[in-house]
C-alpha positions as CSV (number, residue, x, y, z in Angstrom):
1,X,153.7,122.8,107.7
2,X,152.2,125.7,109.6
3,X,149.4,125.2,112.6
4,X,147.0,127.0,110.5
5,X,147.8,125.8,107.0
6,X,147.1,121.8,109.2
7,X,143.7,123.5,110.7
8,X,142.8,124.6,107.4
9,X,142.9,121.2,106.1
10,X,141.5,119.5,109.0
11,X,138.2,121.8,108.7
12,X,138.4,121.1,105.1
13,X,138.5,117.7,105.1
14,X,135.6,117.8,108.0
15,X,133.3,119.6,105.7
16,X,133.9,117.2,102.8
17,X,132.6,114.8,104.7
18,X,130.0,116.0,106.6
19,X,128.9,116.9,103.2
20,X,129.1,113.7,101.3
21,X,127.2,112.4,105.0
22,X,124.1,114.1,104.2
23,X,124.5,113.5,100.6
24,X,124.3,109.6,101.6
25,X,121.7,110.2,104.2
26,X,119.5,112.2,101.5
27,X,119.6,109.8,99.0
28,X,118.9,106.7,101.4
29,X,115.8,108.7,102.5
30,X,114.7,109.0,98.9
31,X,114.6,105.2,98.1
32,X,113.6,104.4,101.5
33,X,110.1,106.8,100.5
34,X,110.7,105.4,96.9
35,X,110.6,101.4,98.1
36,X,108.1,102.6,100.9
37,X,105.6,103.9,97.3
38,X,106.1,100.5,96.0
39,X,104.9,98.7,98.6
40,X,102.1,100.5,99.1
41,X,101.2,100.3,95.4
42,X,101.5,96.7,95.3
43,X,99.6,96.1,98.7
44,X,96.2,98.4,97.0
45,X,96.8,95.9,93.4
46,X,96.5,92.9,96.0
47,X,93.6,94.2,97.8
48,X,92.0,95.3,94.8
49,X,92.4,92.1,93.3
50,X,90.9,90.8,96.4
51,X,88.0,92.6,96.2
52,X,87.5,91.9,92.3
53,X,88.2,87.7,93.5
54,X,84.9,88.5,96.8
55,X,82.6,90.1,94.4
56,X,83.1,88.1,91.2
57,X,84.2,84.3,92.1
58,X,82.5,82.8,89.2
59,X,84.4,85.4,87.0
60,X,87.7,84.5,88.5
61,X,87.2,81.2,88.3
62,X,86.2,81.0,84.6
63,X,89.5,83.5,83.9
64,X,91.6,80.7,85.8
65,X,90.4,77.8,83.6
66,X,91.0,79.3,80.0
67,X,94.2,80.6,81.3
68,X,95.3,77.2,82.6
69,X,93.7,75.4,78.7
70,X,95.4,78.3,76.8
71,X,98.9,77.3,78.7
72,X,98.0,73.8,78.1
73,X,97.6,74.3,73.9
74,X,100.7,76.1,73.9
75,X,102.8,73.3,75.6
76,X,100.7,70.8,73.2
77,X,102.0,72.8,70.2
78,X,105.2,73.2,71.3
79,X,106.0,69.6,71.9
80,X,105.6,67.1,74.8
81,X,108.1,67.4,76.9
């Protein structure tokens, strides 16, 4: 094998890679900004939820108890276990 035809392959080998590099590198970015959305989504739900729980306790409170007696009816039908 010629000098040239090895360099030839070498360079060509380095490219490949460097490529598929930046294709890894591009797509980690995406779901790091992808997890990074999610997060954030959920953190403004919690906070909101928050809010709603501050302004509203008698609310929340009411929604808890028929929540907690509706689970309670559906085990009772279901059978005591």
């Amino acid at each position: 094998m010629e000098l040239t035809a090895l360099k030839t392959t070498y360079y060509t080998l380095g490219i490949i890679f460097m490529a598929l590099i930046l294709i890894v590198l591009l797509t980690l970015l995406i779901i790091l900004f992808y997890i990074k959305h999610k997060v954030s989504l959920l953190q403004k739900n919690i906070e909101e939820k928050i809010s709603d729980l501050k302004r509203h306790p008698q609310e929340a409170a009411l929604d808890l108890g028929a929540s907690l007696i509706e689970k309670l009816v559906k085990k009772g039908k279901s059978g005591k276990k």
